[in-house]
C-alpha angles and dihedrals in degrees: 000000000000133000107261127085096264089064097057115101118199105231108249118271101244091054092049112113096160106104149160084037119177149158137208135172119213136164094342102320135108109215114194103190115179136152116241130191108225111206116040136164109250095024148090100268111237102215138165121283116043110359115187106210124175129212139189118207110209123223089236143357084278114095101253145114111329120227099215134015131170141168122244139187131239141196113209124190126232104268120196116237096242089042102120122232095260090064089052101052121118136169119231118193120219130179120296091030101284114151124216109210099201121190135176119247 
């Protein structure tokens, strides 16, 4: 794969366990909230404890190269299985005040 649009695949539809995805801008932040399965055949397990997650920032709303991009680290805490997602939900700040709104799935 190279860098540019054209070399970005959606992943197929059936694979596909982020959901609920979406994006505001308010006063000045940008919130991402989304609904991710944690344990899934085929991929890394997200699990409680340290957690090492990567983002990309865009230079704009379009889909594109993105200007800046880290790794960061996060605790999360034992959640119980029946537990719903509103128990589950945590903010995660980023750089240039964009929130990350992670639930459990």
């Amino acid at each position: 794969g190279g860098k540019d649009n054209s070399s970005v695949m959606p992943m197929a539809a059936h694979k596909q366990t982020l959901t609920d995805a979406s994006v505001e801008y308010e006063s000045g932040l940008t919130i991402l909230k989304f609904t991710k399965i944690m344990k899934e055949e085929g991929e890394v397990e997200i699990r409680s404890g340290e957690n090492t997650f990567l983002y990309a920032q865009g230079m704009d709303v379009d889909l594109g190269y993105h200007a800046t991009g880290e790794s960061f680290t996060l605790s999360l805490p034992v959640v119980e299985e029946e537990a719903s997602a509103a128990d589950t939900s945590i903010e995660i700040p980023l750089a240039g005040d964009t929130f990350i709104d992670a639930s459990k799935g």
